[in-house]
C-alpha positions in Angstrom: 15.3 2.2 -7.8 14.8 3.1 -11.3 12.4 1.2 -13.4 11.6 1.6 -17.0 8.5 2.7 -18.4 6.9 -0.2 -20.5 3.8 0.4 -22.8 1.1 0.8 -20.2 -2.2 -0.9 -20.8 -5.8 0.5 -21.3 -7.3 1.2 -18.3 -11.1 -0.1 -17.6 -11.0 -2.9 -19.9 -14.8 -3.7 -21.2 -15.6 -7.4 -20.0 -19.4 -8.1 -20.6 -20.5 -4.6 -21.0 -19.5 -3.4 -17.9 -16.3 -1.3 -17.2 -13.7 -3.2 -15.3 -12.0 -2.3 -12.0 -8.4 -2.8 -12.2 -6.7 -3.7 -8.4 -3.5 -4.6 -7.1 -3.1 -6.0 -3.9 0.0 -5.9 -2.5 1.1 -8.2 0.3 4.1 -10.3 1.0 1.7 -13.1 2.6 1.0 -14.9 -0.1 -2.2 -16.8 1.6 -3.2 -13.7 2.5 -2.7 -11.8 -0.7 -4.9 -14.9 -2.8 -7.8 -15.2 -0.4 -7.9 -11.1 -0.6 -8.0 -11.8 -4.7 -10.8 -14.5 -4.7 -12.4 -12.3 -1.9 -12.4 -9.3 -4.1 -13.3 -10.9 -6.8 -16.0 -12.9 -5.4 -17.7 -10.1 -4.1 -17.8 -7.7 -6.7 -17.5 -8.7 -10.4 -16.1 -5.9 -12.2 -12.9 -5.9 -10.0 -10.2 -7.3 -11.8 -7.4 -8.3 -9.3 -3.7 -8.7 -10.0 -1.1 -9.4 -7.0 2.3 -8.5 -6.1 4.4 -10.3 -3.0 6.8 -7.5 -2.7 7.7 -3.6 -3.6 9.4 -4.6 -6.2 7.5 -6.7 -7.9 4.2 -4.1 -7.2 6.6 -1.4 -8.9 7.7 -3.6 -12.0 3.3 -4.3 -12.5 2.7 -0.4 -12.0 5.2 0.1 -15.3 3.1 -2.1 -16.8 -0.3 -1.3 -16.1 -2.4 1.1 -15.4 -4.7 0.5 -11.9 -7.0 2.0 -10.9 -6.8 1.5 -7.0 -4.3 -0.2 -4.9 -4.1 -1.8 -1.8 -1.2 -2.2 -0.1 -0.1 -4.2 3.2 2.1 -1.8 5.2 4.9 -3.8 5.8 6.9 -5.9 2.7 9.7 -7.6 3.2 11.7 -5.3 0.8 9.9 -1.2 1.9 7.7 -0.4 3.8 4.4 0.8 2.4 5.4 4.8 2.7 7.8 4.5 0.0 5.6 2.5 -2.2 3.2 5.0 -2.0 5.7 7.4 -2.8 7.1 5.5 -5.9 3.7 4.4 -7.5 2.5 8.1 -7.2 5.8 9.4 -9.1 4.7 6.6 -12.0 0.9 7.1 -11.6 -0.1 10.5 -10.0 -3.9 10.0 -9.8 -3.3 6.3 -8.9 -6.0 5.9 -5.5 -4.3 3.8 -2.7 -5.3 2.1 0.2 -3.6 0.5 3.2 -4.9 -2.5 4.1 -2.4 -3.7 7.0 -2.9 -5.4 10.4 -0.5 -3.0 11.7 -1.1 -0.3 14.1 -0.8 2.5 12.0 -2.8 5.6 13.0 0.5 7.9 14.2 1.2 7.3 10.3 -2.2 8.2 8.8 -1.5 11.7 9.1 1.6 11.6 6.9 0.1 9.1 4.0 -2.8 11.3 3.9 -0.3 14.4 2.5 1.2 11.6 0.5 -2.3 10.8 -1.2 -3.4 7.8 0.7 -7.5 7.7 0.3 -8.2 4.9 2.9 -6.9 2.7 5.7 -8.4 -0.5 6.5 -7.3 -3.0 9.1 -7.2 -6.6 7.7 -9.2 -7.8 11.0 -12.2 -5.9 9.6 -13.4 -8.1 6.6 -13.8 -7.8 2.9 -17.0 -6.2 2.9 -15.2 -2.9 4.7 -12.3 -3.3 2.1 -14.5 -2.9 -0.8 -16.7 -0.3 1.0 -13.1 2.3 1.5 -12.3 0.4 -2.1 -15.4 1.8 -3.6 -15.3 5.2 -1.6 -11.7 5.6 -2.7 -12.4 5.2 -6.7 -15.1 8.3 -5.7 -12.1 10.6 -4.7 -13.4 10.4 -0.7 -11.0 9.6 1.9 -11.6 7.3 4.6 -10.8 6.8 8.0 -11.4 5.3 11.2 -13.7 7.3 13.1 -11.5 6.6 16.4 -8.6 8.1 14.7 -10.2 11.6 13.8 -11.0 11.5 17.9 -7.3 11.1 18.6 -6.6 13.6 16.6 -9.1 15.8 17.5 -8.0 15.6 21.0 -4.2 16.0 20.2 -5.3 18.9 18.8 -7.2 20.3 21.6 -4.0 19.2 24.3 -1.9 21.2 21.8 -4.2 24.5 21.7 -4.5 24.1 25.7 -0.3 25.3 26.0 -1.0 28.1 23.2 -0.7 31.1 25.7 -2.9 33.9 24.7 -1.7 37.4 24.0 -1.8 38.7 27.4 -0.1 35.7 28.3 2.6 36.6 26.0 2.9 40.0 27.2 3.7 39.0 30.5 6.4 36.3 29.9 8.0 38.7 27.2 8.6 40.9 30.2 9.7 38.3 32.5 12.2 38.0 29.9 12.7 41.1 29.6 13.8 41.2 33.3 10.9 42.7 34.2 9.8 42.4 38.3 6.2 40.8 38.9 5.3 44.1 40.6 6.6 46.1 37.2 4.5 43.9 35.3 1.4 44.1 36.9 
């Protein structure tokens, strides 16, 4: 999809003396999408908070402005939230995302996270933990769900367990070899 670059607005907007923090949420729910605005907004004051329904439409906005943070449902109507991530980081490279989905998406995590996805948020855990990763995110951490770093921890640990050692190694490379047990030992 090829979009044109329009003039791209300043970013952090003074309003009141303090610096503005420029959002869009994207989520093809629009209920959803509105009560995470007013949420957003309600809570902190400096967020400024523009939506998007679809890919598309979050693509045209990111041509036009310049965000500081996004969050992004996982699953729109027209892409999934992987190649949104993908296209707003060709337009915006330093652009901060989050997922905010109520989608099951740990098996993904790993991949967004090489993509440059700084936090994941499930939509059943409340505004205050949205603007906590929000807030975290704009710092340049990356946040996660403690329960996913103990999967993968223990992926890791059930991979390392059917590393064979050097020995090991030894002795099936003469197996192959054709090698007899007695030969080998």
């Amino acid at each position: 999809m090829e979009i044109r670059q329009k003039e791209v607005v300043a970013k952090n907007e003074k309003q009141g003396g303090s610096l503005m923090v420029r959002l869009l949420v994207v989520d093809d729910h629009l209920l959803v999408a509105q009560g995470t605005k007013k949420l957003l907004e309600e809570e902190e004051e400096q967020f400024q908070v523009d939506l998007a329904q679809s890919g598309r439409e979050a693509l045209e906005k990111v041509c036009e402005h310049l965000y500081d943070l996004y969050v992004l449902d996982w699953r729109l109507q027209d892409m999934l939230g992987e190649e949104l991530v993908r296209q707003i980081l060709i337009q915006q490279p330093s652009a901060k995302v989050v997922m905010y989905t109520a989608y099951e998406i740990a098996s993904y995590a790993r991949e967004w996270l090489q993509l440059g996805v700084s936090g994941f948020v499930g939509k059943e855990e409340g505004i205050s933990r949205l603007v906590e990763v929000i807030r975290c995110a704009l710092r340049g951490e990356i946040i996660l769900p403690l329960e996913w770093l103990c999967q993968w921890l223990e992926e890791e640990r059930d991979m390392q367990e059917g590393t064979l050692n050097d020995w090991q190694s030894a002795v099936l490379h003469d197996l192959a070899r054709g090698l007899s047990n007695k030969d080998i030992a």
